[in-house]
N, C-alpha and C positions, 0 to 999 in steps of 0.2 A: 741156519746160521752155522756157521763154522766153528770148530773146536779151537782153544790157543794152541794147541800143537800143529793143527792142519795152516793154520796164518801162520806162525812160526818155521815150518817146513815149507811155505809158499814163499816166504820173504828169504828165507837162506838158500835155494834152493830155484828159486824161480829167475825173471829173464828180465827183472826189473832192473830200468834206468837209474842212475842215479840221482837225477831230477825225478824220477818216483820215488825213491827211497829219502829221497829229503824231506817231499812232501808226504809222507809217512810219519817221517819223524817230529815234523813240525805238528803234522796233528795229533800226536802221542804229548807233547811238550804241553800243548793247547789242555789238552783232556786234563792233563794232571796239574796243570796250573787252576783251572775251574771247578777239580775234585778238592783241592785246598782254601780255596774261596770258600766253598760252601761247605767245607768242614769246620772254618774259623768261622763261622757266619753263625754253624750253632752251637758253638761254644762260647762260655763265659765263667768270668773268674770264679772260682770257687766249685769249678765242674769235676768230678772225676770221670777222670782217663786211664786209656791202658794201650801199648805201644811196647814194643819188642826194640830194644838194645841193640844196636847197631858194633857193639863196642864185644858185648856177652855172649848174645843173642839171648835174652834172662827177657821173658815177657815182666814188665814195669806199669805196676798203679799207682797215682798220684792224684795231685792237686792242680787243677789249672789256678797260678797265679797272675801272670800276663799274659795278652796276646799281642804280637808286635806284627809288621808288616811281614817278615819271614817266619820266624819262629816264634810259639809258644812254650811259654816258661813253667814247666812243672816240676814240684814241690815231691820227691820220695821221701822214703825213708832213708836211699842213698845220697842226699840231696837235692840239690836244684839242676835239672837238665833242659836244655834249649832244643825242642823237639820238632821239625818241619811239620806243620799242621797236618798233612797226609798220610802221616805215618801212624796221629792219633786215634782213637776210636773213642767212645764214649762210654760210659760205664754204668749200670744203674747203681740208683745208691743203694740197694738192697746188696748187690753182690760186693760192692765194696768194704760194708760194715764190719 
């Protein structure tokens, strides 16, 4: 299998169509719409999380309160942040306490 930099260097670099590179993207779009399915699928309310700041870049633990069709809703200590389910992870509650 290939390293992300050598598919990285193949796609910048290589002699692909642009009807290839769409179909690229579209199966990249795919992946990570089905990595967020089944992130939310095993989460639920009252889960801790942990997810890097898009805002800070400050890595963030919290509270799953909602899970909504786009975003889930987690509870910090900085308040309440609307978090793209893919970007969560899950936490054990040992490391949380």
């Amino acid at each position: 299998m290939r390293t992300v930099q050598e598919i990285n260097q193949a796609i910048m670099f290589g002699d692909f169509t642009n009807t290839e590179l769409m179909s690229m993207i579209d199966a990249v779009k795919w992946r990570r719409a089905t990595l967020a399915k089944l992130t939310k699928a095993s989460l639920s309310v009252g889960d801790n999380v942990n997810f890097t700041s898009g805002k800070t870049g400050q890595n963030v633990t919290g509270v799953v309160v909602k899970i909504a069709i786009k975003y889930v809703t987690v509870k910090t200590i900085q308040g309440l942040w609307r978090v793209p389910a893919n970007m969560l992870s899950k936490v054990d509650d040992r490391e949380y306490a």
